[in-house]
Backbone as a ProteinNet text record, in pm:
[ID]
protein_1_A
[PRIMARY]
XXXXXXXXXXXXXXXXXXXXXXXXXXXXXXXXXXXXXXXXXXXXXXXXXXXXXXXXXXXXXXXXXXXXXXXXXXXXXXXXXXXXXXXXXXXXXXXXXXXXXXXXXXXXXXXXXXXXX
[TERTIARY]
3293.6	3155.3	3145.1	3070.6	3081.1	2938.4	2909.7	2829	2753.9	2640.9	2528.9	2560.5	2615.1	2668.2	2829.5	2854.7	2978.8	3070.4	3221.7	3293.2	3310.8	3309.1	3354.6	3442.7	3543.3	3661.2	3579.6	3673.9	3601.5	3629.4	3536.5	3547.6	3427.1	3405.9	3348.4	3179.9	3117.7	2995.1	2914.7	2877.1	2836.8	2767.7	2688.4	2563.6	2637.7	2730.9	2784.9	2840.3	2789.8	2834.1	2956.2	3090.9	3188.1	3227.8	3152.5	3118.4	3138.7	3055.8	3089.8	3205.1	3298.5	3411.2	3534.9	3567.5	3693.2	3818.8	3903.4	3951.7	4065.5	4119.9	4218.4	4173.1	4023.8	3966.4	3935.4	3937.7	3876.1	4019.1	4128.7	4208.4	4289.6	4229	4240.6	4167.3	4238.7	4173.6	4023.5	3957.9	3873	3939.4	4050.1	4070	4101.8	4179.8	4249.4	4143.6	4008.6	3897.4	3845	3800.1	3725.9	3863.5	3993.5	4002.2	4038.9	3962.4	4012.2	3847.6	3742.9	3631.6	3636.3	3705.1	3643.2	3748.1	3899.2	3879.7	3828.8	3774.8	3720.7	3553.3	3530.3	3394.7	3454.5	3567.7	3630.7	3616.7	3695.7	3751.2	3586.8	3516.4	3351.5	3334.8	3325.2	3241.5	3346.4	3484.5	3556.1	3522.5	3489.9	3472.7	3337.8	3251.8	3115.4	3104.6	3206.7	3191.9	3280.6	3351	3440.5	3351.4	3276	3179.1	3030	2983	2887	2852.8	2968.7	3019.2	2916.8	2872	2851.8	2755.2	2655.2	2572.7	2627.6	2740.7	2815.9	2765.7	2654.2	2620	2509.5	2518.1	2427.9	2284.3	2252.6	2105.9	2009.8	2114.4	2052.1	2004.3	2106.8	2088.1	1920	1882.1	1729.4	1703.4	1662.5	1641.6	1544.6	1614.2	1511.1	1472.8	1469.6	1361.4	1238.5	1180.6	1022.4	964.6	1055.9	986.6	987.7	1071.5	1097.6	982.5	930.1	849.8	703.8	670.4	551.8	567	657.8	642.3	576.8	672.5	667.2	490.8	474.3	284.9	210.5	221.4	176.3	140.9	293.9	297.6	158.1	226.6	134.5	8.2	-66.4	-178.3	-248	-178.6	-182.4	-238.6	-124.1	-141.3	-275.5	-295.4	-437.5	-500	-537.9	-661.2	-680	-576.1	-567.2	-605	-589.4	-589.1	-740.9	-798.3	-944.9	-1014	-975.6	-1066.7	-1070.8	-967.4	-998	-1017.3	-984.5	-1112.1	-1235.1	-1304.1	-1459.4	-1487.8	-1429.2	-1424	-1408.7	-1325.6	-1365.3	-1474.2	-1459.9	-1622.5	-1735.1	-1727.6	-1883.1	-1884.2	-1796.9	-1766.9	-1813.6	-1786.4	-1783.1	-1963.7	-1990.5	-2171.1	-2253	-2173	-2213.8	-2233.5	-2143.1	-2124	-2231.5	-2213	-2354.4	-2462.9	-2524.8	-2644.9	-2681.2	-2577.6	-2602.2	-2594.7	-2563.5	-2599.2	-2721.7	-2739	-2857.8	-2998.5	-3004.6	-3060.7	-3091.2	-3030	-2967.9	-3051.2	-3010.4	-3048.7	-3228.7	-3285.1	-3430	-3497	-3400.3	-3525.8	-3536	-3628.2	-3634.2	-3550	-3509.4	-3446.6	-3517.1	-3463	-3549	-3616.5	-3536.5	-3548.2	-3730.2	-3779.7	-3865.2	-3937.7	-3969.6	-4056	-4055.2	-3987.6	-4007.1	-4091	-4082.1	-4137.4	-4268.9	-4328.5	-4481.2	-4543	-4620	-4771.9	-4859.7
8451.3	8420.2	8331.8	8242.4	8154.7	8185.2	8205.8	8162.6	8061.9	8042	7955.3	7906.5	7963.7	7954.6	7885.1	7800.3	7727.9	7839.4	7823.4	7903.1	7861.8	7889.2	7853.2	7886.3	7840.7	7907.8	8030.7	8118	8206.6	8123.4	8162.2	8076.1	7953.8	7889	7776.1	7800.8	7716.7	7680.8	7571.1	7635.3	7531	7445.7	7461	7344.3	7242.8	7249.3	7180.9	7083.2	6997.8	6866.5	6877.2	6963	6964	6918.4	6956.7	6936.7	6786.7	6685.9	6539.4	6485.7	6543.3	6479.2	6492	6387.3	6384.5	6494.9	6538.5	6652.7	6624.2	6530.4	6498.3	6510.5	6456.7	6516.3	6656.1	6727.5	6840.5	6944.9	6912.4	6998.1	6961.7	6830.9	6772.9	6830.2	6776.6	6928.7	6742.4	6830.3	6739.6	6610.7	6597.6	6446.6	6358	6403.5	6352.3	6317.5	6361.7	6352.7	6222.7	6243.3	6151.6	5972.5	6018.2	5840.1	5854.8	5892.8	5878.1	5860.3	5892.4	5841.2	5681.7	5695	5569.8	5421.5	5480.3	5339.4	5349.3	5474.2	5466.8	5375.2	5369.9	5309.9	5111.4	5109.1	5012.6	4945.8	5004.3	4951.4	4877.5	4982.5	4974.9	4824.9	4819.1	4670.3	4584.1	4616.3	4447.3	4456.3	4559.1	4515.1	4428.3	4475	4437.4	4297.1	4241.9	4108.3	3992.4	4068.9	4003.5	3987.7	4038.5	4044.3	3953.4	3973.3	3971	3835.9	3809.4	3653.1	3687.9	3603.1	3634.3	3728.7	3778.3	3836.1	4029.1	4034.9	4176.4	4232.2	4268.5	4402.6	4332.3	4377.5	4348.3	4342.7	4469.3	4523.9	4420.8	4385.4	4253.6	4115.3	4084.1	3990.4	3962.4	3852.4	3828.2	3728	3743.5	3690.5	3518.3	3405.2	3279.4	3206.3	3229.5	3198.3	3226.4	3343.6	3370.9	3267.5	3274.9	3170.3	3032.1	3028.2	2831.4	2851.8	2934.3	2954.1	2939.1	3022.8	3008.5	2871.1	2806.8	2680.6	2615.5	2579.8	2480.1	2488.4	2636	2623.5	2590.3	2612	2576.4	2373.2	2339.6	2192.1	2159.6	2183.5	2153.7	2159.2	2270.8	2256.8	2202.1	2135.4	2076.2	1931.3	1881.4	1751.5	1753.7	1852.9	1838.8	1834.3	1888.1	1898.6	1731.3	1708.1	1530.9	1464.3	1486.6	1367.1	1409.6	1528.1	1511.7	1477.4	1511.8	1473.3	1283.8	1219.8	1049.2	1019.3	1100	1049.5	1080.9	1137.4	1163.5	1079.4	1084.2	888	780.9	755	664.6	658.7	766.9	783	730.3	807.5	789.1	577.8	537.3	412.3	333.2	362.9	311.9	338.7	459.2	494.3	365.4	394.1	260.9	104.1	81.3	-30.5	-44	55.4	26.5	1.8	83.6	101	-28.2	-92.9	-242.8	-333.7	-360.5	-445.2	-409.8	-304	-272.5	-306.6	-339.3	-322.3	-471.2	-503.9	-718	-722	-709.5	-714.5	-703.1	-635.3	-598.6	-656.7	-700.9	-775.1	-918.8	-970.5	-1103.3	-1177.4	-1298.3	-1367.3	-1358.1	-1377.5	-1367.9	-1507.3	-1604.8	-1701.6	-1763.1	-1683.1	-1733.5	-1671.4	-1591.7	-1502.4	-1582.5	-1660.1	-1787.4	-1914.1	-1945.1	-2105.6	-2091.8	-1974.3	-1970.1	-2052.4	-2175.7	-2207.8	-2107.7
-15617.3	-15640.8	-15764.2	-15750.2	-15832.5	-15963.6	-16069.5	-16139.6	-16170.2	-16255.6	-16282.2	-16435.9	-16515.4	-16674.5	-16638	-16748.5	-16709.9	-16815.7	-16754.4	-16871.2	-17015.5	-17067.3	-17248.5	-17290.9	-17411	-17410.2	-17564	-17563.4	-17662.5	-17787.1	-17895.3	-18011.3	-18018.2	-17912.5	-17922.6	-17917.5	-17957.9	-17923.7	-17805.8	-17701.6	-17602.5	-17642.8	-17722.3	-17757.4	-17884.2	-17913.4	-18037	-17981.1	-17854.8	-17816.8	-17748.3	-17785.5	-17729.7	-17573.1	-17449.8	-17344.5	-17357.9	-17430.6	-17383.1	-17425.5	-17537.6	-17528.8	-17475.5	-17456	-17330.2	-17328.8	-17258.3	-17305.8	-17384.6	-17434.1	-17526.5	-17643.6	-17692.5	-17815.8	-17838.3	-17724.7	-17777.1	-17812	-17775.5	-17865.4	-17976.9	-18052.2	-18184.3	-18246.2	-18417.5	-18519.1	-18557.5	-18620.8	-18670.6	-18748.6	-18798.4	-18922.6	-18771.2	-18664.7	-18597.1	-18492.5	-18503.9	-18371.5	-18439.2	-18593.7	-18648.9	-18619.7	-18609.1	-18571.8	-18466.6	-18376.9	-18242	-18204.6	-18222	-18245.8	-18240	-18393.5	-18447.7	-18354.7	-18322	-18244.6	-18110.1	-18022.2	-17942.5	-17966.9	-18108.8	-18091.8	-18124.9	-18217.8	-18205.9	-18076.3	-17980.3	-17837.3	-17755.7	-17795.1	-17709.2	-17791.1	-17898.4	-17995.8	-17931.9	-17888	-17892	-17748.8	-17666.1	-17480.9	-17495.5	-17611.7	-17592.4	-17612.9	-17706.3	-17797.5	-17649.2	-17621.9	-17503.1	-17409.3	-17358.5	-17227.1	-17281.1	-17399	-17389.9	-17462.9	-17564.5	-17662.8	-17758.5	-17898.8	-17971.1	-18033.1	-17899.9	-17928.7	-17950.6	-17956.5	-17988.1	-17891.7	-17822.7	-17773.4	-17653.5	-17501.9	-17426.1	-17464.2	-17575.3	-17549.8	-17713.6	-17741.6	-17824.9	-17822.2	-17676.7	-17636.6	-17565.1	-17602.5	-17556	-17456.1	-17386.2	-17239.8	-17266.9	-17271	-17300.1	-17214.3	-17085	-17001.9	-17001.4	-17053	-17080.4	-17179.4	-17257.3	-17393.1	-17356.7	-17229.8	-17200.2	-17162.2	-17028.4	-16945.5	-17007.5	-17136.2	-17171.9	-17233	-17315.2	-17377.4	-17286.2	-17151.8	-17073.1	-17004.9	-17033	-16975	-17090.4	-17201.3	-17365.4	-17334.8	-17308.2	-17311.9	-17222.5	-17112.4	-16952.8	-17007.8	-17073.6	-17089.1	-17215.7	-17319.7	-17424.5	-17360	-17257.6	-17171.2	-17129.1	-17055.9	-16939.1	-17014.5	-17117.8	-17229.1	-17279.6	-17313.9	-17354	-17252	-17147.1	-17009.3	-16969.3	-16960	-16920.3	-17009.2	-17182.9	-17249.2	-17228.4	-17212.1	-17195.8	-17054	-16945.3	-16839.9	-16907.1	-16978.9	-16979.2	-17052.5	-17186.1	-17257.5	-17186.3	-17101	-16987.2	-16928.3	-16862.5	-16776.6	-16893.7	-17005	-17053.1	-17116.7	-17123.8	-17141	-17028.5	-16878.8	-16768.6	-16759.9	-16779.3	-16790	-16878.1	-17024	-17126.7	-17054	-17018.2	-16954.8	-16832	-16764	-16663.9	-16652.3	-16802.9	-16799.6	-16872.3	-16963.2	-17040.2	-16909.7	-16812.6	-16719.7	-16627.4	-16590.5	-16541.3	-16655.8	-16765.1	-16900.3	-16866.5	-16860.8	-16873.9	-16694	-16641.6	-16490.8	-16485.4	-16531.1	-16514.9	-16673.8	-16772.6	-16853.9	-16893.9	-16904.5	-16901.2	-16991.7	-16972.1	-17076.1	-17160	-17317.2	-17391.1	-17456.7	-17400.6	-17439.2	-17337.3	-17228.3	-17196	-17219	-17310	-17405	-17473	-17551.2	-17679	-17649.8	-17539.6	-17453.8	-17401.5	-17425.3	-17343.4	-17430.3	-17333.1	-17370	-17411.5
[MASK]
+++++++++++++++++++++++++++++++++++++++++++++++++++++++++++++++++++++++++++++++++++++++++++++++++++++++++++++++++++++

């Protein structure tokens, strides 16, 4: 029959982490855990620097397509803002211009305002 509680060896404490380390650390005395730790955390930084190039660690690395992405809509709409504002300067130029020939079109020379008997 199997149990719901895992075995422990006597002596130990279940909750004192022991459980996650591998079983070659766990029957090292502590000086000998602490460098076996430490080039196990060694080994992790040089897989990370090898895989991942200068950024040491995947979860640092920052993703620069969002930022192209918003630039490139930043630009885009910097443009349009420029390009409608000088069609409407056009336009209101092209208005100017109309209304001075229509102006010219309906009033008399002025020169035969000068010549009346």
């Amino acid at each position: 029959m199997t149990s719901a509680t895992t075995e422990t060896p006597a002596g130990t404490n279940p909750g004192a982490g022991t459980d996650l380390a591998p079983m070659a650390m766990r029957r090292t005395g502590q000086s000998e855990r602490y460098v076996l730790q430490a080039a196990a955390l060694r080994r992790r930084q040089l897989r990370a620097a090898v895989l991942y190039g200068s950024a040491r660690s995947w979860r640092q690395r920052q993703p620069l397509w969002p930022a192209a992405l918003i630039g490139a809509i930043c630009v885009a709409l910097v443009v349009a803002a420029f390009a409608v504002a000088n069609a409407f300067e056009q336009q209101r130029q092209r208005d100017a211009e109309a209304e001075a020939e229509r102006n010219a079109l309906h009033a008399p020379p002025a020169a035969a305002l000068l010549h009346t008997p």
